[in-house]
N, CA, C and O atoms as a Tripos MOL2 file, in Angstrom:
@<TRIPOS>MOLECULE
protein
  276   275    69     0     0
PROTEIN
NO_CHARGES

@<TRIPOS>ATOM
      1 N          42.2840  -14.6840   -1.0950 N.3       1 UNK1
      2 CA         43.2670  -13.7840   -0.5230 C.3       1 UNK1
      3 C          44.6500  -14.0010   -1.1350 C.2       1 UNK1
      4 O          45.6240  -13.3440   -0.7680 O.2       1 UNK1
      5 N          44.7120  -15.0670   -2.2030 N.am      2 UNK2
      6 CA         46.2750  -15.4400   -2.9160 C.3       2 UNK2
      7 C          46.7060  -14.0190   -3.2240 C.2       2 UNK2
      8 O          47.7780  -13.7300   -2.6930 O.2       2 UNK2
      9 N          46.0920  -12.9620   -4.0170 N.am      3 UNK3
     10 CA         46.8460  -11.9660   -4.2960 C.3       3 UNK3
     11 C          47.0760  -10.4930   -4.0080 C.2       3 UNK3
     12 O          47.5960   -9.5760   -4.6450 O.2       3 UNK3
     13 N          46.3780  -10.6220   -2.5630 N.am      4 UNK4
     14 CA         45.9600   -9.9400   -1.8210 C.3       4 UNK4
     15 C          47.1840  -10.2040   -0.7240 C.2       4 UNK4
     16 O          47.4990  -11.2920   -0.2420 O.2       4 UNK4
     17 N          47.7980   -8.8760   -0.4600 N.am      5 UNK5
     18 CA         48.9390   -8.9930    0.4450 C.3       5 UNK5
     19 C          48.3520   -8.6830    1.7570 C.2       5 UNK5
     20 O          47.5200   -7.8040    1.9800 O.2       5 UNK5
     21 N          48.8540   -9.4680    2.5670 N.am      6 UNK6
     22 CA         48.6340  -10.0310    3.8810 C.3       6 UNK6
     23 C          49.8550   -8.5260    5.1270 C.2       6 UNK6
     24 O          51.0710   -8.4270    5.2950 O.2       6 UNK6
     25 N          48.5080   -7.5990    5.7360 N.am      7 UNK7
     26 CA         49.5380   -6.8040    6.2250 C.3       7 UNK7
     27 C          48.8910   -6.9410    7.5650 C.2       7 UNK7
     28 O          47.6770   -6.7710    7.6750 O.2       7 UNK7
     29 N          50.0320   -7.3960    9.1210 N.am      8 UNK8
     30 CA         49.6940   -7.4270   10.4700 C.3       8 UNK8
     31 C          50.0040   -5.9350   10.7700 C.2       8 UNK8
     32 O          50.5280   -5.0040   10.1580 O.2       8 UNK8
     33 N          49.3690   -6.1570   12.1530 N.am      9 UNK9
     34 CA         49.8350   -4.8850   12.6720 C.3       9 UNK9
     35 C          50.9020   -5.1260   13.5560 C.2       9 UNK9
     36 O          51.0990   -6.2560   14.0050 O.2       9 UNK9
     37 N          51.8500   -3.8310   13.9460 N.am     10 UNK10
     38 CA         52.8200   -3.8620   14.9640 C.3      10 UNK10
     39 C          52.8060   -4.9650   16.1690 C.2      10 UNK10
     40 O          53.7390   -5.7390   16.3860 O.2      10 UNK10
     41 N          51.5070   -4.9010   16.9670 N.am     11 UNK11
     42 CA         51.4660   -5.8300   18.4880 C.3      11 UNK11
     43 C          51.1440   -7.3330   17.6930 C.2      11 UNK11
     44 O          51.7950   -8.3300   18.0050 O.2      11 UNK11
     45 N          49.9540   -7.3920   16.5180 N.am     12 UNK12
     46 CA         49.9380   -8.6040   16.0000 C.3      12 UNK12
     47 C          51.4480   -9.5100   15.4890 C.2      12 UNK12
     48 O          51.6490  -10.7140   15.6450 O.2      12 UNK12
     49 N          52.3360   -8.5350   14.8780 N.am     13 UNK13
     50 CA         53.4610   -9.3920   14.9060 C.3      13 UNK13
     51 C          54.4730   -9.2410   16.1020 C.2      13 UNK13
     52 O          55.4590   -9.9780   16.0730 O.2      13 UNK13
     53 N          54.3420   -8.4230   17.0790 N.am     14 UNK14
     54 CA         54.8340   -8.5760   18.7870 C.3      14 UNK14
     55 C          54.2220   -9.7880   18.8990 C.2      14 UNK14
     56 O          55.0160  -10.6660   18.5620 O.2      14 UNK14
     57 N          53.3380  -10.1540   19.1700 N.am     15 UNK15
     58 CA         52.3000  -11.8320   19.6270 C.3      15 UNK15
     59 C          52.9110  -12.7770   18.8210 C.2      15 UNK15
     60 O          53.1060  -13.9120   19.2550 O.2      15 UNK15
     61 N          53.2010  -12.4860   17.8240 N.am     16 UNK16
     62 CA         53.4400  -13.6800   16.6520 C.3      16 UNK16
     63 C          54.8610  -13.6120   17.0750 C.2      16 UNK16
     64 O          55.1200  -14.7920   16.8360 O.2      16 UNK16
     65 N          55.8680  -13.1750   17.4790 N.am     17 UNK17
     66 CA         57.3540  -13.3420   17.9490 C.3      17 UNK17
     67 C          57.2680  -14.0660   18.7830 C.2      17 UNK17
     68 O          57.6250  -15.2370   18.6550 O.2      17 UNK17
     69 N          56.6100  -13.4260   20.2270 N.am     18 UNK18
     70 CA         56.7210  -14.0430   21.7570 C.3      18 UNK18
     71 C          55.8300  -15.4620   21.2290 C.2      18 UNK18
     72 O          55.9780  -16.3730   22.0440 O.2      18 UNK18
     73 N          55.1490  -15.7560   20.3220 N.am     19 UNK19
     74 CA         54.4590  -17.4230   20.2610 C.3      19 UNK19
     75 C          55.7260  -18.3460   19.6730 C.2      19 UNK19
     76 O          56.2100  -19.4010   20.0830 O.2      19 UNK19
     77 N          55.9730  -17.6960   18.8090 N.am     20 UNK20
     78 CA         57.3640  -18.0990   17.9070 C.3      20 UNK20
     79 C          58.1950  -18.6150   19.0410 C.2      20 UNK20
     80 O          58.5130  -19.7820   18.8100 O.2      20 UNK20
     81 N          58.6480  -18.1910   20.1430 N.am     21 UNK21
     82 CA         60.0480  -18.3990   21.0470 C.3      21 UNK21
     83 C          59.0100  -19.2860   22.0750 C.2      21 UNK21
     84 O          59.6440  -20.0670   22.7840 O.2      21 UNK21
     85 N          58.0050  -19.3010   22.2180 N.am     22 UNK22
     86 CA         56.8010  -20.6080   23.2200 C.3      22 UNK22
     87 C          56.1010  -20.2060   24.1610 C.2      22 UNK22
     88 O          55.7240  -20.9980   25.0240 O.2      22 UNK22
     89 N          55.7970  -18.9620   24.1960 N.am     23 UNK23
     90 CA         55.6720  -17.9360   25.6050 C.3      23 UNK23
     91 C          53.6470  -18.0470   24.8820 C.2      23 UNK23
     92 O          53.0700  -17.8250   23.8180 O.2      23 UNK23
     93 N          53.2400  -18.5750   26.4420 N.am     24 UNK24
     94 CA         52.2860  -18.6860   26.8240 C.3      24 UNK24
     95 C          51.1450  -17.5190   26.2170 C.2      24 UNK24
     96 O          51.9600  -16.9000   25.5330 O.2      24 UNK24
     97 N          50.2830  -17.0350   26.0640 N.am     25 UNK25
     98 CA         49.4560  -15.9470   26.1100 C.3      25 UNK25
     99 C          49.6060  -15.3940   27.3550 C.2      25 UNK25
    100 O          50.2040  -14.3210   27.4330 O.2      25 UNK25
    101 N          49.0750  -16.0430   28.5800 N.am     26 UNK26
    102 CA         49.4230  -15.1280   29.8600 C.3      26 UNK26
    103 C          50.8650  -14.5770   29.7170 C.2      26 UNK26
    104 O          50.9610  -13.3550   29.8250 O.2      26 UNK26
    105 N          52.1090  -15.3420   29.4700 N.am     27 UNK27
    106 CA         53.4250  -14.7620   29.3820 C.3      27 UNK27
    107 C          53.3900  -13.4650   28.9300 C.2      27 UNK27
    108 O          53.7940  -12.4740   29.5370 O.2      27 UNK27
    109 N          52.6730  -13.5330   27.3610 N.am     28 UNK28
    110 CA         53.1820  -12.2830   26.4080 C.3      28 UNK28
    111 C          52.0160  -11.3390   27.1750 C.2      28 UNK28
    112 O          52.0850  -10.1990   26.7160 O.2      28 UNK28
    113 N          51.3490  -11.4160   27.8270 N.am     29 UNK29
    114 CA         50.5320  -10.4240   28.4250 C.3      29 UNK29
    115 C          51.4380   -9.4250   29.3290 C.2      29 UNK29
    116 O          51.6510   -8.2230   29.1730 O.2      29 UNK29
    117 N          51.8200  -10.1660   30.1520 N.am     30 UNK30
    118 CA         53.0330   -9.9930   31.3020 C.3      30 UNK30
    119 C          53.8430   -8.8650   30.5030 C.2      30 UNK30
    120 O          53.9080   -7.6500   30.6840 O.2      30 UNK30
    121 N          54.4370   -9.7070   29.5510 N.am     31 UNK31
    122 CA         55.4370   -8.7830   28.5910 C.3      31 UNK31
    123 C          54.7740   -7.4080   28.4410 C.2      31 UNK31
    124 O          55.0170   -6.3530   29.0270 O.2      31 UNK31
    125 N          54.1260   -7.6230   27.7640 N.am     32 UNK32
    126 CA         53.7190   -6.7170   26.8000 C.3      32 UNK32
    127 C          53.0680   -5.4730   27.9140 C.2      32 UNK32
    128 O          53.1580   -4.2840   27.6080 O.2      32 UNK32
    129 N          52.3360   -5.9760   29.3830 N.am     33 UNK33
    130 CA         51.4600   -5.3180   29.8540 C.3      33 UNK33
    131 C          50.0190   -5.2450   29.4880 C.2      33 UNK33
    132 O          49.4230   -4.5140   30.2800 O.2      33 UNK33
    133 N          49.4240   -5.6320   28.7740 N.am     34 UNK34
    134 CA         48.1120   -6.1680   28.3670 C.3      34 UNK34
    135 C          47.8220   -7.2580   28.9710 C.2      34 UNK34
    136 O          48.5850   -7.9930   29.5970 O.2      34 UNK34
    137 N          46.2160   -7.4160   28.7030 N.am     35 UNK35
    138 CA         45.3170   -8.4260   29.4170 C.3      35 UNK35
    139 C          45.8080  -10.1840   28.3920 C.2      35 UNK35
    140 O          46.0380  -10.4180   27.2060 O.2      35 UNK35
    141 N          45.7860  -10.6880   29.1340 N.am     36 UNK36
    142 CA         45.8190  -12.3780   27.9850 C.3      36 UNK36
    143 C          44.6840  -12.2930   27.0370 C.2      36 UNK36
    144 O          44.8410  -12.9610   26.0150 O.2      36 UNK36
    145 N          43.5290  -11.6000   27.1400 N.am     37 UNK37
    146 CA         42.5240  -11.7060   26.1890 C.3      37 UNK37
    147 C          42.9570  -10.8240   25.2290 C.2      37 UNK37
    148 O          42.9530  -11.4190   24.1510 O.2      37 UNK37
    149 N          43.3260   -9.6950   25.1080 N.am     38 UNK38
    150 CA         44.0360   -8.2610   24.5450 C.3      38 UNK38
    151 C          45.1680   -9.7720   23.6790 C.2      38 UNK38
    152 O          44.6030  -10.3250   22.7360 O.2      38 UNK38
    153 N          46.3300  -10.1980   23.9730 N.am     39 UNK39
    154 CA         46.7410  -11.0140   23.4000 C.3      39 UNK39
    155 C          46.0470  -12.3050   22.4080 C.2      39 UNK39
    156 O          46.2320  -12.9200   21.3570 O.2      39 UNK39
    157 N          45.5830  -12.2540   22.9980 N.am     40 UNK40
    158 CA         44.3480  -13.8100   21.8500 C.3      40 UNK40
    159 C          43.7160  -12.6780   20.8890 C.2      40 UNK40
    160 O          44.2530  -12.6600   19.7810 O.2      40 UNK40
    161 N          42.6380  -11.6840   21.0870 N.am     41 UNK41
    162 CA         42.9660  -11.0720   20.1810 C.3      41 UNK41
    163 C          43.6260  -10.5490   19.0800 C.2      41 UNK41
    164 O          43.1490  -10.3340   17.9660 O.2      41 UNK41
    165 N          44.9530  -10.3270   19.5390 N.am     42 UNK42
    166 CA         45.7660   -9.8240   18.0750 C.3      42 UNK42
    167 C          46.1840  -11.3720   17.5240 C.2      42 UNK42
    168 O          45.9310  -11.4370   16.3210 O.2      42 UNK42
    169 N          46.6990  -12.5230   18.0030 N.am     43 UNK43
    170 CA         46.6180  -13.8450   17.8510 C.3      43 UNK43
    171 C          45.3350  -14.1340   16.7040 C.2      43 UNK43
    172 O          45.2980  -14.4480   15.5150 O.2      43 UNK43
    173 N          44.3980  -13.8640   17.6940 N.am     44 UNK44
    174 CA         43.0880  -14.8580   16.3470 C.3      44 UNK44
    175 C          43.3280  -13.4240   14.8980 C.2      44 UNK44
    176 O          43.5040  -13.8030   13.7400 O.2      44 UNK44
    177 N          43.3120  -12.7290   15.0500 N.am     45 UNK45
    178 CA         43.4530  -11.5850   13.9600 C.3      45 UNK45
    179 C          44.7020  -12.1780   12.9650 C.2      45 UNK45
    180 O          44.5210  -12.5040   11.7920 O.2      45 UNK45
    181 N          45.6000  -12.2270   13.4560 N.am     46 UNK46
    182 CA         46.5020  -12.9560   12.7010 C.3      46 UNK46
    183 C          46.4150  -13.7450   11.8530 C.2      46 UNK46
    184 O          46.7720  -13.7290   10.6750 O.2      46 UNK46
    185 N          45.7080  -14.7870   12.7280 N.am     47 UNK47
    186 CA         45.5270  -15.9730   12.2050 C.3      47 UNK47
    187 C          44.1760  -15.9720   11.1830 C.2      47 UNK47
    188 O          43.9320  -16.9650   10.4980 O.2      47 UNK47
    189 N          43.6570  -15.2380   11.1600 N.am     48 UNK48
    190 CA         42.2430  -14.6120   10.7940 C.3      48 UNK48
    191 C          42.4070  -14.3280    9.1590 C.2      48 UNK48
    192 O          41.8160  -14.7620    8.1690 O.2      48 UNK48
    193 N          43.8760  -13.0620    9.4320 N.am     49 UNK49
    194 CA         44.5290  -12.7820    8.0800 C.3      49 UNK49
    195 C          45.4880  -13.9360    7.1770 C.2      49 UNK49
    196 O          45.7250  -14.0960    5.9790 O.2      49 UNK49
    197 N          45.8570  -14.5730    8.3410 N.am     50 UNK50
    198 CA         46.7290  -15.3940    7.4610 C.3      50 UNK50
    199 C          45.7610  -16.8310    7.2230 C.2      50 UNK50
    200 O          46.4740  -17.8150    7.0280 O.2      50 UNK50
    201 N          44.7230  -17.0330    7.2100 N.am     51 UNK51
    202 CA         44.1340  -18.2900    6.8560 C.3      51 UNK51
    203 C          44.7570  -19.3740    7.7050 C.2      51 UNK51
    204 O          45.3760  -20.3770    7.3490 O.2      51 UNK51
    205 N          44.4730  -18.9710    8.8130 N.am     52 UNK52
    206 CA         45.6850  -20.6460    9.5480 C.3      52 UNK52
    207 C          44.9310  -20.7600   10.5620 C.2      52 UNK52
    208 O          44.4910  -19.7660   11.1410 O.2      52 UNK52
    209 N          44.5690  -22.4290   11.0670 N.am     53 UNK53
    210 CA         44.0490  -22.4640   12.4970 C.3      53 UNK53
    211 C          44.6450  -23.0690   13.8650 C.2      53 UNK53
    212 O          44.2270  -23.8230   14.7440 O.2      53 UNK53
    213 N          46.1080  -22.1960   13.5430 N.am     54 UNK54
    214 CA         46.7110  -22.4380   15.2320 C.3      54 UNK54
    215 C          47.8050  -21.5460   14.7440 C.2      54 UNK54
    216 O          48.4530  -21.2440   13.7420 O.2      54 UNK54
    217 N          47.6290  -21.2670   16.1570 N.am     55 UNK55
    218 CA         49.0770  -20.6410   16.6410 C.3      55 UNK55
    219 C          50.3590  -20.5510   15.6400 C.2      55 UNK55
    220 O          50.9110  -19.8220   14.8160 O.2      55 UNK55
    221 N          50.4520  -21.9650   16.3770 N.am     56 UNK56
    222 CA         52.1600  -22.7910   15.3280 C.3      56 UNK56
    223 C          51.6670  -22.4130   13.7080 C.2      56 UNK56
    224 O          52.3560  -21.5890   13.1060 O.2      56 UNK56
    225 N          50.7950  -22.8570   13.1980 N.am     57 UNK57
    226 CA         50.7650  -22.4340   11.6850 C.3      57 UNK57
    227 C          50.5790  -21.0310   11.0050 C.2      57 UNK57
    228 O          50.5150  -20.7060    9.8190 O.2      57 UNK57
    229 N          50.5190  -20.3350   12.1420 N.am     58 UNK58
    230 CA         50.2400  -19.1960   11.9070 C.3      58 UNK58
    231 C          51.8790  -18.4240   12.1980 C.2      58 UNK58
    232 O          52.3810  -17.5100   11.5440 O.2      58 UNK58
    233 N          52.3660  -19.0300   13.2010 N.am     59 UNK59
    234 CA         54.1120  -18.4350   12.6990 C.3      59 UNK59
    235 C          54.2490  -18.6310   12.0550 C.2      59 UNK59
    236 O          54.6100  -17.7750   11.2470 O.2      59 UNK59
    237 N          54.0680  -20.5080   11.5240 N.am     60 UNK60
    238 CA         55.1940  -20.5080   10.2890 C.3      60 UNK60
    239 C          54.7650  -19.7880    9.3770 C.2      60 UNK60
    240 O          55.6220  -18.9740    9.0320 O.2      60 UNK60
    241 N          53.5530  -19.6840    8.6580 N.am     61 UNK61
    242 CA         53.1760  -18.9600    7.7290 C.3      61 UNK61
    243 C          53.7860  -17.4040    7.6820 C.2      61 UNK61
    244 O          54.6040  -17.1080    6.8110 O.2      61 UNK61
    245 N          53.4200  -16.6070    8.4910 N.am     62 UNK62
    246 CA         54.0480  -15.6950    8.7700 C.3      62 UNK62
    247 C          55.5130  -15.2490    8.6790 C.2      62 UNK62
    248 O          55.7920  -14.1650    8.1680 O.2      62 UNK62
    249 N          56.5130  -16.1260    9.2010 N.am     63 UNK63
    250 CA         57.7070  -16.2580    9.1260 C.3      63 UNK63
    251 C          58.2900  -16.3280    7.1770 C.2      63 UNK63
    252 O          59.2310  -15.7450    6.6390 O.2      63 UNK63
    253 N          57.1630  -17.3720    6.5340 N.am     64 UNK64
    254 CA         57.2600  -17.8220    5.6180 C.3      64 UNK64
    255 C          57.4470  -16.8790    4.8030 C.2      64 UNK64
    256 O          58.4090  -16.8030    4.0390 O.2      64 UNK64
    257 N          56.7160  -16.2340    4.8780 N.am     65 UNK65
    258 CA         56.1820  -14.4140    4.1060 C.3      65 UNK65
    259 C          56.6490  -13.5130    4.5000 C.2      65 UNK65
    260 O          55.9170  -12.5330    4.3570 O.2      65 UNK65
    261 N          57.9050  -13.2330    5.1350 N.am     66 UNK66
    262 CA         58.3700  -12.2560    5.7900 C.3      66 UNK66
    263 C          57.5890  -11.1330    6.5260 C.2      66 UNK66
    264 O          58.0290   -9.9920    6.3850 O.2      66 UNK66
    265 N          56.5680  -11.3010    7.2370 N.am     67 UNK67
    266 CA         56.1630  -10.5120    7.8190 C.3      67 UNK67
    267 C          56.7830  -10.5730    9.3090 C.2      67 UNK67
    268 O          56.2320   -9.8300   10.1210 O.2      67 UNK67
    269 N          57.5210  -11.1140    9.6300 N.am     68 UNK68
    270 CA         58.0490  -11.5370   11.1490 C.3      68 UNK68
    271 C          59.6090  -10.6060   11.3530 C.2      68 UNK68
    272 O          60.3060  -10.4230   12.3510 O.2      68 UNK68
    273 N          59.7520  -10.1440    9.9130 N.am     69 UNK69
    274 CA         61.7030   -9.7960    9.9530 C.3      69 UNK69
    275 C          61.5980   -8.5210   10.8710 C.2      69 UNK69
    276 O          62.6160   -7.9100   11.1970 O.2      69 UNK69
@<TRIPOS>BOND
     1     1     2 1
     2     2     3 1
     3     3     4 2
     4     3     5 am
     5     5     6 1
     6     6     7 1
     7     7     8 2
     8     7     9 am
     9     9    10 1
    10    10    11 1
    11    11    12 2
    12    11    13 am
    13    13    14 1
    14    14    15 1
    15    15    16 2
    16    15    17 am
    17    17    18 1
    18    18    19 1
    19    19    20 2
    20    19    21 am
    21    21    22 1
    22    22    23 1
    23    23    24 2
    24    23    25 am
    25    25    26 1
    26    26    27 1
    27    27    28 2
    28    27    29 am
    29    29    30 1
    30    30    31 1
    31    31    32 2
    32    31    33 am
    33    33    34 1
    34    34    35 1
    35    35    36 2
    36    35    37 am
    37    37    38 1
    38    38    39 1
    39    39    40 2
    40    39    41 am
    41    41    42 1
    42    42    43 1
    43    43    44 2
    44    43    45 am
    45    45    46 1
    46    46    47 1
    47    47    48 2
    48    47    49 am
    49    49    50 1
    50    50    51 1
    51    51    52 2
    52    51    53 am
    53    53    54 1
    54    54    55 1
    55    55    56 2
    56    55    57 am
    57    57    58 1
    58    58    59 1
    59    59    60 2
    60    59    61 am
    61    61    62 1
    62    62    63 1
    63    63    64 2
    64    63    65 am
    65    65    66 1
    66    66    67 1
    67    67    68 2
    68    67    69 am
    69    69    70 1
    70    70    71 1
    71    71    72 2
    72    71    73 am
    73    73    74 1
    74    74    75 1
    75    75    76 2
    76    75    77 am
    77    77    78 1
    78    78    79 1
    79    79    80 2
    80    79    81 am
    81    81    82 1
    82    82    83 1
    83    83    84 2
    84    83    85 am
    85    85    86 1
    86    86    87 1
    87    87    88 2
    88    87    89 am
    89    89    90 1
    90    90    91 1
    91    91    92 2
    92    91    93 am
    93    93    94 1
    94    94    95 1
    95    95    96 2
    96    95    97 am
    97    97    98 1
    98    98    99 1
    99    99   100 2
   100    99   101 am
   101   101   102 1
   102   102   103 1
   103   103   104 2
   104   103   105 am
   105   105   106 1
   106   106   107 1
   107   107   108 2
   108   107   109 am
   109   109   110 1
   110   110   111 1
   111   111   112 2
   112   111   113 am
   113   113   114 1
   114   114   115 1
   115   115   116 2
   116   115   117 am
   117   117   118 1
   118   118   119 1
   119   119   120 2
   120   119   121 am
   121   121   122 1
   122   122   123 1
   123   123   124 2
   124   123   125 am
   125   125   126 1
   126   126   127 1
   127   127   128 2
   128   127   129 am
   129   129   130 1
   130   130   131 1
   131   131   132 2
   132   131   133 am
   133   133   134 1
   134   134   135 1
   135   135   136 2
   136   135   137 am
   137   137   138 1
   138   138   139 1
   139   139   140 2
   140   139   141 am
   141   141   142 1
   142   142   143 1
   143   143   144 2
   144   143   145 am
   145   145   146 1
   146   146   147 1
   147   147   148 2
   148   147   149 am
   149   149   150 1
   150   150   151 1
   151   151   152 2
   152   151   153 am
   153   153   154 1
   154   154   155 1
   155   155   156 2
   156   155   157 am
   157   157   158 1
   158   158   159 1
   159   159   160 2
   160   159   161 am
   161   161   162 1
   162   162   163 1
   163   163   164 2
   164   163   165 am
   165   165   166 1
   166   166   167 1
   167   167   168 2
   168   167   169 am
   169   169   170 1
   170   170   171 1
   171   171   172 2
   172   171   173 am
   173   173   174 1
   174   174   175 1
   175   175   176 2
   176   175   177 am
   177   177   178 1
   178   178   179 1
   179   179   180 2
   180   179   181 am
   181   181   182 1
   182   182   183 1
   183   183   184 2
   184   183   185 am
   185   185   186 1
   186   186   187 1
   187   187   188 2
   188   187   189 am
   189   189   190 1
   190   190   191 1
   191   191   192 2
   192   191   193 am
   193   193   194 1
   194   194   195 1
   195   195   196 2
   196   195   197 am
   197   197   198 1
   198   198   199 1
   199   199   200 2
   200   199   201 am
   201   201   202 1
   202   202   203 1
   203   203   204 2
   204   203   205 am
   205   205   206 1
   206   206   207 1
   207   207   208 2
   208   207   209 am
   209   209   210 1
   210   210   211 1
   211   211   212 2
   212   211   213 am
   213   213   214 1
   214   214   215 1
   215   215   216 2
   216   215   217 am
   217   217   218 1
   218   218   219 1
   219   219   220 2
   220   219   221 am
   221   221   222 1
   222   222   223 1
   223   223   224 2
   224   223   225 am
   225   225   226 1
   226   226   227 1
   227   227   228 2
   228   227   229 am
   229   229   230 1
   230   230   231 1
   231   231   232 2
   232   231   233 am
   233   233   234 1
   234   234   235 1
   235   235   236 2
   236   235   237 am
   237   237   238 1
   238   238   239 1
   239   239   240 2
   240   239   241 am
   241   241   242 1
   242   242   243 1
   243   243   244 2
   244   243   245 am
   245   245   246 1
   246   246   247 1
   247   247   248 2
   248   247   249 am
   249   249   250 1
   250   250   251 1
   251   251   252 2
   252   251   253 am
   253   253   254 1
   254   254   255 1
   255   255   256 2
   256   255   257 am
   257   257   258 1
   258   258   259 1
   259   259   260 2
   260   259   261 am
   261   261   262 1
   262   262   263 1
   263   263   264 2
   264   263   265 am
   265   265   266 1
   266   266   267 1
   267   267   268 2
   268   267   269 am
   269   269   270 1
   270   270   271 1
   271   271   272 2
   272   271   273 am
   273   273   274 1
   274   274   275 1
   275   275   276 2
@<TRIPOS>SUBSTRUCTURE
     1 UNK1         2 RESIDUE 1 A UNK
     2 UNK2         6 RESIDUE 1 A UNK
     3 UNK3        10 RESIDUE 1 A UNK
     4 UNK4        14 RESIDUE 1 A UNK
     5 UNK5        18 RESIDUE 1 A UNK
     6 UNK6        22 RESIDUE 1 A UNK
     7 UNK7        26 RESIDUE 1 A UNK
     8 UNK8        30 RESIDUE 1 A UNK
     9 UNK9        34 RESIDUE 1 A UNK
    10 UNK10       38 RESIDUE 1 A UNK
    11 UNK11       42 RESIDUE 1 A UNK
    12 UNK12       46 RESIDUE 1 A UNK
    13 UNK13       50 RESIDUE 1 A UNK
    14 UNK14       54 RESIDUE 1 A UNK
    15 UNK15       58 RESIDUE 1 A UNK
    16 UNK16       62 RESIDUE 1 A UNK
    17 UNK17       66 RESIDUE 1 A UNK
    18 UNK18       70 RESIDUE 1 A UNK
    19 UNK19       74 RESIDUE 1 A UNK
    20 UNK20       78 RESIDUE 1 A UNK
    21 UNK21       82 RESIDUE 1 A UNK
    22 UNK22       86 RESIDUE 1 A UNK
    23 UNK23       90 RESIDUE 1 A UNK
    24 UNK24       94 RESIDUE 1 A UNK
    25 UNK25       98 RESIDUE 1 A UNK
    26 UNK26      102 RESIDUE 1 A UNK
    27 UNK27      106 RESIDUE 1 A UNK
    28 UNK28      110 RESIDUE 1 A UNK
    29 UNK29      114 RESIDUE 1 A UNK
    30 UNK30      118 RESIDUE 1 A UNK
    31 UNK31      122 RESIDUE 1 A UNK
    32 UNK32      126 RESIDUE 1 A UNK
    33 UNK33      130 RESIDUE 1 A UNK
    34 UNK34      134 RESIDUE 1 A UNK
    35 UNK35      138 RESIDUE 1 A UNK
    36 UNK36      142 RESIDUE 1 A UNK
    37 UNK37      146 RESIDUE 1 A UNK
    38 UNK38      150 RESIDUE 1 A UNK
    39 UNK39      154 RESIDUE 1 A UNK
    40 UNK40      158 RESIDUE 1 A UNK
    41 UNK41      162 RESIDUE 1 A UNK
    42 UNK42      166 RESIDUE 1 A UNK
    43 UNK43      170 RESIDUE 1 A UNK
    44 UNK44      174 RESIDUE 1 A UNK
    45 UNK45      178 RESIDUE 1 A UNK
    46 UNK46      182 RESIDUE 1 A UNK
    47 UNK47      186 RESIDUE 1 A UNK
    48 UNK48      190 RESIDUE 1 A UNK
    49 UNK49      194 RESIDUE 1 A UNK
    50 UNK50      198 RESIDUE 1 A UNK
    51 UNK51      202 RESIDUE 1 A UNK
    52 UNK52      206 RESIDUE 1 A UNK
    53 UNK53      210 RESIDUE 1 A UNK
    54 UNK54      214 RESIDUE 1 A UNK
    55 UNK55      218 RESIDUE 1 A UNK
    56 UNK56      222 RESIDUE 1 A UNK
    57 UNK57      226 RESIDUE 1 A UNK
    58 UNK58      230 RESIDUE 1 A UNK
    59 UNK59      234 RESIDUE 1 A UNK
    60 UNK60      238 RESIDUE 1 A UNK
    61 UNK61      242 RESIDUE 1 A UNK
    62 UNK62      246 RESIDUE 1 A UNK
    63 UNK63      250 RESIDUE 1 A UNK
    64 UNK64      254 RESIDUE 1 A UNK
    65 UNK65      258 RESIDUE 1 A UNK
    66 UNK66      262 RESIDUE 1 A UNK
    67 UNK67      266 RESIDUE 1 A UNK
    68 UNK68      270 RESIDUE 1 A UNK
    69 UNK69      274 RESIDUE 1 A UNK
């Protein structure tokens, strides 16, 4: 996937913000109005695309690559 550009979707990088600032899955559910599973969803997708296995590495990565601006 090195040269293969890495594109989230809209709510996948909504999830990837609210994890960024420490907000729970139930939290960003709350937020957002979606189920906490609806959230882990766009979460593991993320992380899915970006080759990372957590959360935290999956912001930074993200952040890293400007997909977060």
């Amino acid at each position: 996937m090195a040269d293969e550009e890495v594109v989230l979707s809209e709510r996948e990088r909504q999830c990837l913000r609210w994890v960024e600032e420490g907000k729970s899955s139930w939290a960003i559910a709350v937020i957002l109005g979606v189920s906490d599973n609806t959230v882990n969803f766009h979460i593991k997708n993320a992380m899915r695309k970006l080759e990372t296995t957590s959360r935290t590495q999956c912001v930074v990565k993200a952040r890293r690559l400007g997909l977060l601006e």
